[in-house]
C-alpha positions in Angstrom: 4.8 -31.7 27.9 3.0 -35.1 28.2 -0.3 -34.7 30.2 0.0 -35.4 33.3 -2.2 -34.7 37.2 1.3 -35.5 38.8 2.6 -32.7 40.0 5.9 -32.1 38.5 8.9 -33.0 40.4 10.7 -30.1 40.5 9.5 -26.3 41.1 9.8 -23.9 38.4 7.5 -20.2 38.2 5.7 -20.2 34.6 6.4 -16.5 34.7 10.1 -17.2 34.7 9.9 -18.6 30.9 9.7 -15.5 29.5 13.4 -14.3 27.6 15.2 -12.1 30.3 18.3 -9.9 29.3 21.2 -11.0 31.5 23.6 -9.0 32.8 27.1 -8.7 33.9 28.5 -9.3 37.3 30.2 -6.3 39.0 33.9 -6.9 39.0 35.2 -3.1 40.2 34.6 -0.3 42.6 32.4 2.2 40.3 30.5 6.1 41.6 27.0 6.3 40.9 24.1 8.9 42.3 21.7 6.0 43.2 22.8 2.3 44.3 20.2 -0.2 44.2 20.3 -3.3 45.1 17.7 -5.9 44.4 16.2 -6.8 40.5 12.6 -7.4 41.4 9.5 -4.8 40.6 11.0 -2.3 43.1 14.3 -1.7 42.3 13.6 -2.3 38.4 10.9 0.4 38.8 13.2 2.4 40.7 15.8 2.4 38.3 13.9 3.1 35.4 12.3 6.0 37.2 15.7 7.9 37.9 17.7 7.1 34.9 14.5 8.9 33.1 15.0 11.8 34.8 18.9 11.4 34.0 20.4 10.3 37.3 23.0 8.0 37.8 22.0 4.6 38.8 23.8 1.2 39.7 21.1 -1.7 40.3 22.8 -4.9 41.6 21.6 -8.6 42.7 22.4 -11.5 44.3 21.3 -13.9 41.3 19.7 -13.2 38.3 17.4 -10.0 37.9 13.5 -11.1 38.5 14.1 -14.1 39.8 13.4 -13.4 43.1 9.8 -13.1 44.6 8.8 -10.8 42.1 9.6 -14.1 39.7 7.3 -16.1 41.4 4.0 -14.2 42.3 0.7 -14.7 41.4 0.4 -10.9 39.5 -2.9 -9.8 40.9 -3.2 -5.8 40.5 -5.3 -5.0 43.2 -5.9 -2.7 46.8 -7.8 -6.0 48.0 -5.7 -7.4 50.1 -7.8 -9.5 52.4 -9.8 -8.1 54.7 -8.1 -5.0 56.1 -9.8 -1.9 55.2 -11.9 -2.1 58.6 -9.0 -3.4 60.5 -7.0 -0.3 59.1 -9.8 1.8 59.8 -9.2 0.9 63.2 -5.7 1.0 63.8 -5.1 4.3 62.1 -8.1 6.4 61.0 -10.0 6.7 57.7 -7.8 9.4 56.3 -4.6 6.4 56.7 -6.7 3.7 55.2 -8.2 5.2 52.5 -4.3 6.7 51.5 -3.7 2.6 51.9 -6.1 2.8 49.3 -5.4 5.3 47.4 -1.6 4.0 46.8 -2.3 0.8 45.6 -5.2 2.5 42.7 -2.2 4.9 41.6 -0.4 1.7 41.1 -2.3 0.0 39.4 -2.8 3.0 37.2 1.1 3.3 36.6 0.9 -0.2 35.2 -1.9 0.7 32.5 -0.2 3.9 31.5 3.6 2.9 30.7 2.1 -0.9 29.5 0.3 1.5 26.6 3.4 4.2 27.0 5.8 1.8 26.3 3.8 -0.8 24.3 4.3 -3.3 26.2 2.4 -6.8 25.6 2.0 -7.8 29.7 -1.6 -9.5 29.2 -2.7 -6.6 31.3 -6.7 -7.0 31.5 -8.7 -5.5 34.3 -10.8 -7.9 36.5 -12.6 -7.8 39.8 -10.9 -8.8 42.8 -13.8 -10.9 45.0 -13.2 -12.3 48.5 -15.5 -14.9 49.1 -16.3 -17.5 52.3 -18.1 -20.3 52.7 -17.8 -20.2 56.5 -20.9 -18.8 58.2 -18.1 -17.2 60.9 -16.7 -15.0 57.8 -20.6 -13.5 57.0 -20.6 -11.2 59.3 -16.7 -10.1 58.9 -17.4 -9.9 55.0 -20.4 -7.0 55.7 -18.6 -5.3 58.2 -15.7 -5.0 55.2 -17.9 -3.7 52.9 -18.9 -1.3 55.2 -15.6 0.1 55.4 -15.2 0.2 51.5 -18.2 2.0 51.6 -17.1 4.9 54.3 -13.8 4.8 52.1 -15.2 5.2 48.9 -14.3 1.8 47.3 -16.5 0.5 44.5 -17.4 -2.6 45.7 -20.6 -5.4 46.0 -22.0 -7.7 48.6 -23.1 -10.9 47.1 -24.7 -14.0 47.6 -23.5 -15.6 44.0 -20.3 -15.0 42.2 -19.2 -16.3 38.6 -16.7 -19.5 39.5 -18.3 -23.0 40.9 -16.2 -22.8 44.5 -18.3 -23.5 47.5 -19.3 -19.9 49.0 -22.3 -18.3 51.0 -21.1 -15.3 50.4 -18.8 -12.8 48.6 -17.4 -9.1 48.3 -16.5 -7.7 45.2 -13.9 -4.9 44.9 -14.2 -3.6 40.8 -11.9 -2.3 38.2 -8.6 -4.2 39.5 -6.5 -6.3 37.3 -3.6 -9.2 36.3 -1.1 -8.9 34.2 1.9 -10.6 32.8 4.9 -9.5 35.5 8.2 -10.6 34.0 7.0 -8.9 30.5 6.2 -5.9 32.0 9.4 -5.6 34.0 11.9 -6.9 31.6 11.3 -3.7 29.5 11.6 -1.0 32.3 15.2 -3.1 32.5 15.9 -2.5 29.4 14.4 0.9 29.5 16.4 2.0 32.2 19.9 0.8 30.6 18.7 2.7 27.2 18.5 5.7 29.8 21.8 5.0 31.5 21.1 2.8 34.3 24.1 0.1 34.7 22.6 -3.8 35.6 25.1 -6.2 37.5 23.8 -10.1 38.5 25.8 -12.6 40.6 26.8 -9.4 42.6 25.9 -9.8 46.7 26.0 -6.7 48.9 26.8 -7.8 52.3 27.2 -4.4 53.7 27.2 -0.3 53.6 29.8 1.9 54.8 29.9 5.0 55.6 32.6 8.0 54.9 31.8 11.2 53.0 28.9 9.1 50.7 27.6 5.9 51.5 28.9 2.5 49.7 27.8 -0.9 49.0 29.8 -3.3 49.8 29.7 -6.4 47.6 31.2 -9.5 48.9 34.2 -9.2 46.2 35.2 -6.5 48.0 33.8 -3.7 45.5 32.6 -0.9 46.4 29.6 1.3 45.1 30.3 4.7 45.8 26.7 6.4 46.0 24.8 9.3 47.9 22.0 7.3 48.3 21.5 3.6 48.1 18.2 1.9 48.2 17.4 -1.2 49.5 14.9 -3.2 47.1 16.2 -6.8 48.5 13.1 -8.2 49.6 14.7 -8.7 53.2 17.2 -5.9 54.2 20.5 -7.0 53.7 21.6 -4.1 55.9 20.0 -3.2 59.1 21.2 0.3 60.0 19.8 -0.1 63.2 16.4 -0.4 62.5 15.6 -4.1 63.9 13.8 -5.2 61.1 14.3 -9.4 61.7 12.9 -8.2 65.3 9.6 -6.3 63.4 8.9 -8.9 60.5 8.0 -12.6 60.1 8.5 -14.3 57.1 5.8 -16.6 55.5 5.5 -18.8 52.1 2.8 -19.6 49.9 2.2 -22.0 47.2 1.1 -22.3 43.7 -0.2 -24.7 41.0 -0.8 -24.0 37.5 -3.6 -26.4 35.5 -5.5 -27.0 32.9 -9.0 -27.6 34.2 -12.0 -29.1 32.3 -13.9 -25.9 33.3 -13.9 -22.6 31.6 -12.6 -20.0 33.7 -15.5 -17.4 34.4 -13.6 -14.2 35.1 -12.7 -12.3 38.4 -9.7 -13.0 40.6 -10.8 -14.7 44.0 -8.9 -15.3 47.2 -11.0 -16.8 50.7 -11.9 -14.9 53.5 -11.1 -17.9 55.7 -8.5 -20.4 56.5 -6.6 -22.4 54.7 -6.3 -19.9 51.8 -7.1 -20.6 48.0 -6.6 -17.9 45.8 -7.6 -18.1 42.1 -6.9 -16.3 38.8 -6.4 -17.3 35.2 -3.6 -17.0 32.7 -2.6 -17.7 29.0 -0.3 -21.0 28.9 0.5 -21.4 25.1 -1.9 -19.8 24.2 -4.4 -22.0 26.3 -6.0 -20.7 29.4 -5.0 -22.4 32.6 -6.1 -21.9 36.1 -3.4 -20.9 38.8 -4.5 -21.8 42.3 -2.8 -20.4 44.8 -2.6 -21.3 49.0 -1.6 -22.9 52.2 0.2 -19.6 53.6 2.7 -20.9 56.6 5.6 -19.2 58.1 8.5 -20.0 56.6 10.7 -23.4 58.2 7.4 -24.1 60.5 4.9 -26.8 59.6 4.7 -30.1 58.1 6.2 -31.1 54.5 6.0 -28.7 52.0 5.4 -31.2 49.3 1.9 -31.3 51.3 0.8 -28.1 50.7 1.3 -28.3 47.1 -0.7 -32.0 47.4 -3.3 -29.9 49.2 -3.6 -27.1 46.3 -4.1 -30.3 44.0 -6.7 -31.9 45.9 -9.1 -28.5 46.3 -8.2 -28.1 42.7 -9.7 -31.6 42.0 -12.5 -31.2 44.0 -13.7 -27.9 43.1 -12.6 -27.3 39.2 -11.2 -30.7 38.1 -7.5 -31.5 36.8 -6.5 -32.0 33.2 -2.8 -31.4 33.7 -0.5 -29.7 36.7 1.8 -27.5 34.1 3.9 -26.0 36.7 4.5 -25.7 40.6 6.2 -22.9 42.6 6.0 -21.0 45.6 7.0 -17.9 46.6 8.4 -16.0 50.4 6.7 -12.4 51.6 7.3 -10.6 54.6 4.5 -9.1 56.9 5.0 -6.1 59.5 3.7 -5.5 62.9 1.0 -3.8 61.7 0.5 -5.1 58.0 1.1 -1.5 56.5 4.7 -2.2 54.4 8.3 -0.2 55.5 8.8 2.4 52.4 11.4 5.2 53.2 14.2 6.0 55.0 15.8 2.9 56.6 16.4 4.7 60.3 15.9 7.6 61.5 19.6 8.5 61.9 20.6 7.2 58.1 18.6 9.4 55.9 20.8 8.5 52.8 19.8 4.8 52.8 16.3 3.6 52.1 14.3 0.4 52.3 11.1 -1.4 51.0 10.0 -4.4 52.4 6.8 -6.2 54.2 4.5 -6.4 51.4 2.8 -9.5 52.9 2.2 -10.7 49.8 1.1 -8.0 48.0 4.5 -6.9 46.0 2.4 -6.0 42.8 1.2 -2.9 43.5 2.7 -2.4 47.0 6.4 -2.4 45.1 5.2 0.3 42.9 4.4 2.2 45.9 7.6 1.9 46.8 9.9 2.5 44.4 7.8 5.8 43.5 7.8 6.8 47.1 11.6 6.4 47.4 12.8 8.2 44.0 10.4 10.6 45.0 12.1 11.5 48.6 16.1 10.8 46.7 14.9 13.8 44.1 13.1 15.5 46.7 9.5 15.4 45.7 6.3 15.5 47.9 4.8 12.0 47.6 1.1 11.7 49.7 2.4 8.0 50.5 5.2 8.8 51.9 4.6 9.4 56.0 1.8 6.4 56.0 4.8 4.3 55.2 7.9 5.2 56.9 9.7 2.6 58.6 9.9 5.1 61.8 6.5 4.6 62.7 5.6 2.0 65.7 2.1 1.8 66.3 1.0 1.2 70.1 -1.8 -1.2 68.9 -1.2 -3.8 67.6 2.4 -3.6 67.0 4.1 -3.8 70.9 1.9 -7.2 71.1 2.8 -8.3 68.3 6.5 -7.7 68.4 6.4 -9.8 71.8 4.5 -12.4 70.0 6.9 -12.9 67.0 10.3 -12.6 69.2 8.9 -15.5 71.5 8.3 -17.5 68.4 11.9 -16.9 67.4 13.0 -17.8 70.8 11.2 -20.7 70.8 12.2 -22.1 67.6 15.7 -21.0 68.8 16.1 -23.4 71.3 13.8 -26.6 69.9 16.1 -26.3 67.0 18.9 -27.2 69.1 17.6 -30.0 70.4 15.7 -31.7 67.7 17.5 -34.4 65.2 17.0 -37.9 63.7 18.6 -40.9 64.1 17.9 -41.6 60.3 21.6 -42.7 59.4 23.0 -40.9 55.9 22.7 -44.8 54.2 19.0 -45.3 54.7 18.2 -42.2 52.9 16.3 -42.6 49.4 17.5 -40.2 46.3 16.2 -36.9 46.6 15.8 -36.9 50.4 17.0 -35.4 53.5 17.8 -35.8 57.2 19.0 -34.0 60.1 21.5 -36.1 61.8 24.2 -35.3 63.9 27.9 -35.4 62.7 30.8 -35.0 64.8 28.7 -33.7 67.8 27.0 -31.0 65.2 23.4 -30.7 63.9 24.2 -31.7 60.1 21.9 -31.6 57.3 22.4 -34.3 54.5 20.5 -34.1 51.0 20.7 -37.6 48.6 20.7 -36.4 45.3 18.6 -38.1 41.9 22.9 -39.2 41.5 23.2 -40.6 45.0 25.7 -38.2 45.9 24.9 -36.6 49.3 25.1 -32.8 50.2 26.0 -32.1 54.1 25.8 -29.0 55.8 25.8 -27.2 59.4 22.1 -26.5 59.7 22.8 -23.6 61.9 21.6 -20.5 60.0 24.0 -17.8 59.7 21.8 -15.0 60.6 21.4 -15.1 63.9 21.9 -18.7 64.9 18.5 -20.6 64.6 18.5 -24.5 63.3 17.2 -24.5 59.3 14.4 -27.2 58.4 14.4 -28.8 55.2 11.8 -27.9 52.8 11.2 -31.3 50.3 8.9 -28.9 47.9 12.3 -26.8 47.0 15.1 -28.8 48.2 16.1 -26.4 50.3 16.7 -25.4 54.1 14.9 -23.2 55.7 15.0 -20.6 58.9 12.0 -21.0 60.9 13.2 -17.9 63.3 13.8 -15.1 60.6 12.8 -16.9 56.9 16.9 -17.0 55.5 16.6 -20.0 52.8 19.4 -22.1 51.8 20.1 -24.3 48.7 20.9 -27.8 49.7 24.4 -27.1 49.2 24.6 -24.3 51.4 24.6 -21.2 49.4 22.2 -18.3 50.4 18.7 -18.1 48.3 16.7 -15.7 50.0 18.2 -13.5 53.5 18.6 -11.8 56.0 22.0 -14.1 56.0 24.5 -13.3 54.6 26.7 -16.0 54.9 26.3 -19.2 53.3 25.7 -22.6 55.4 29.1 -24.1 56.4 29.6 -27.3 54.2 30.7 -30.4 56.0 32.5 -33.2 54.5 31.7 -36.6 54.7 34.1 -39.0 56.1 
């Protein structure tokens, strides 16, 4: 790769270079104990958890295993997740937040012990995880969060000077977390789990469940997974069972950069406590150690180019470390809750054979751990402590009835401005690798001019619940703004709640 501080033109996750084991796609109605469906770290952990203790599992996706979000983290190992631990303290009592705690520790612990169990070369290495502000409004928030890590027992350190050259005033210090290597981790519990009997499908979509003596997945082939439970690992429930969720989430994207810098990298994984995020760790490129900086959070279809945020990343990266080379570029789509605590358990009250995990606002490492230990733990009817923190049942009076007015006027909102909004860009004006929103025939049409000048149209209303997709230039794709569904720009579904792909318009 020739050396270059261009940023490269099209997004691919350096994770995702690591050799994955494919898998077939599901072709006929099969009986299993467990259905999963979703290949990232939560239904790959799941599966390998089960099929250990000899149950029957079935783990479908949508595309390829691990190439969802889980494909395209930034792998930090850690309970620091911005500062929540006096917020949570709050909300739900010390006994809830130190649990919060708690679960995220055990998984990073399960990540040490089957890495050395299984021998498995993840570039696991334990680091501390430092919030740090240069933003005399974050002081004050910074001691009061150390303040809670001290009434929860968190080994932590309030400092005034920290190992890496970024601006900062001050900085707290959470110890012993860690980074690691995602994809090589995973992989194996895949291929551990088929050694044990699990059975992988790709290119396999669930669209729904039904219900008559056992529940079953529905692909949209028309197969059916017989099961008598199924878990829902798909990042955004595919199925609802009545529990609201595109009502009780908001989806939000971040971005990432991965350089060589003509600075050493002094250890420590760092994140802001402030506004526009920039998150740092390192990694081993080639052998070489490389910088990935990490930012510009924004919810997803909202917001102005997403090329920019990535031109952003570069520019703090210039300023603050300097830029040999940009190696790679990706981002990556997480979903928060009301009240920032994930759903983990049963996916309604009334369905108590289907469960979900989702909502780890960005925090899938350890949080999907958590989850997929919680869930095989309720299917084989274990006590887990975890498990009543995170049930999706719960609805917290403060801050969640606010906030679930807030984020339903926002959809609402974006709702109706979709409708209206368009350009009077015509289709021949548009340069190669560009898009519009025109109108066509009446509709609200999205055209894409590909590096081959052939051009891509599609209805830009999303087939979720109705909302107008944006364009995202930093993915080539379309994007909801209302509930976070992404769209390649020819239509077919990348990330849900839809279902449905975008309906394809042909040019006259």
């Amino acid at each position: 790769m020739a050396e270059s501080k261009e940023l490269p033109q099209f997004p691919e996750s350096y994770w995702r270079k690591t050799d994955i084991e494919s898998y077939p796609k599901l072709e006929e109605g099969i009986k299993v104990d467990v259905g999963i469906v979703g290949g990232g770290i939560v239904g790959i952990t799941a599966a390998y958890l089960l099929a250990k203790q000899n149950v029957k599992v079935a783990l479908i996706d949508a595309g390829e295993i691990l190439n969802g979000t889980t494909g395209h983290t930034t792998a930090k190992i850690t309970a620091q997740h911005g500062l929540i631990y006096d917020e949570f303290i709050k909300h739900f009592g010390e006994e809830k937040a130190k649990l919060y705690y708690e679960a995220q520790m055990n998984a990073k612990d399960f990540i040490e012990e089957i890495a050395k169990e299984l021998s498995i070369d993840c570039e696991f290495e334990e680091q501390d995880a430092i919030i740090y502000t240069n933003s005399d409004d974050y002081i004050t928030q910074l001691e009061t969060e150390k303040k809670a890590y001290d009434t929860l027992g968190i080994e932590s350190e309030l400092t005034d000077t920290i190992p890496i050259k970024a601006h900062h005033k001050k900085a707290l210090i959470m110890k012993k977390q860690a980074q690691y290597h995602p994809i090589k981790f995973l992989k194996v519990l895949a291929e551990e789990a088929v050694k044990h009997g699990a059975k992988f499908y790709e290119n396999t979509t669930a669209i729904d469940v039904e219900y008559n003596k056992h529940p079953a997945i529905i692909t949209r082939d028309g197969h059916r997974i017989i099961c008598k439970n199924v878990f829902v690992a798909s990042h955004f429930p595919f199925y609802d069972g009545q529990g609201f969720y595109p009502t009780r989430m908001y989806a939000e994207r971040a971005y990432v950069l991965a350089i060589k810098s003509k600075k050493n990298y002094p250890g420590g994984m760092y994140i802001t406590a402030e506004e526009p995020t920039r998150s740092l760790r390192s990694v081993k490129i080639d052998g070489e150690e490389a910088w990935l900086v990490i930012g510009e959070n924004h919810k997803t279809g909202q917001g102005k180019s997403t090329i920019d945020h990535y031109k952003a990343l570069q520019d703090f990266a210039e300023a603050q470390i300097g830029v040999e080379e940009i190696l790679y570029r990706w981002s990556a789509q997480d979903l928060t809750t009301l009240d920032k605590l994930p759903y983990i358990g049963r996916i309604s009250e009334e369905e108590d054979t289907v469960f979900v995990a989702t909502g780890f606002r960005k925090w899938g490492m350890t949080n999907g751990i958590v989850a997929a230990r919680v869930i095989t733990d309720i299917i084989q009817g274990n006590d887990n402590p975890f498990s009543e923190l995170f049930s999706p049942s719960r609805f917290q009076a403060d801050p969640s009835l606010r906030k679930f007015a807030r984020i339903n006027a926002d959809v609402a909102k974006h709702l109706i401005k979709g409708k209206l909004e368009f350009t009077d860009q015509t289709i021949k004006s548009l340069s190669k690798d560009d898009a519009t929103v025109t109108r066509i025939n009446g509709k609200r049409a999205g055209v894409y001019k590909d590096q081959e000048e052939n051009f891509h149209c599609v209805d830009t209303t999303c087939t979720h619940m109705g909302c107008e997709v944006e364009w995202n230039s930093g993915e080539r794709t379309w994007d909801c703004p209302c509930h976070g569904s992404r769209f390649s720009y020819t239509g077919e579904v990348m990330e849900g709640p839809a279902k449905r792909p975008l309906e394809r318009i042909e040019l006259e």
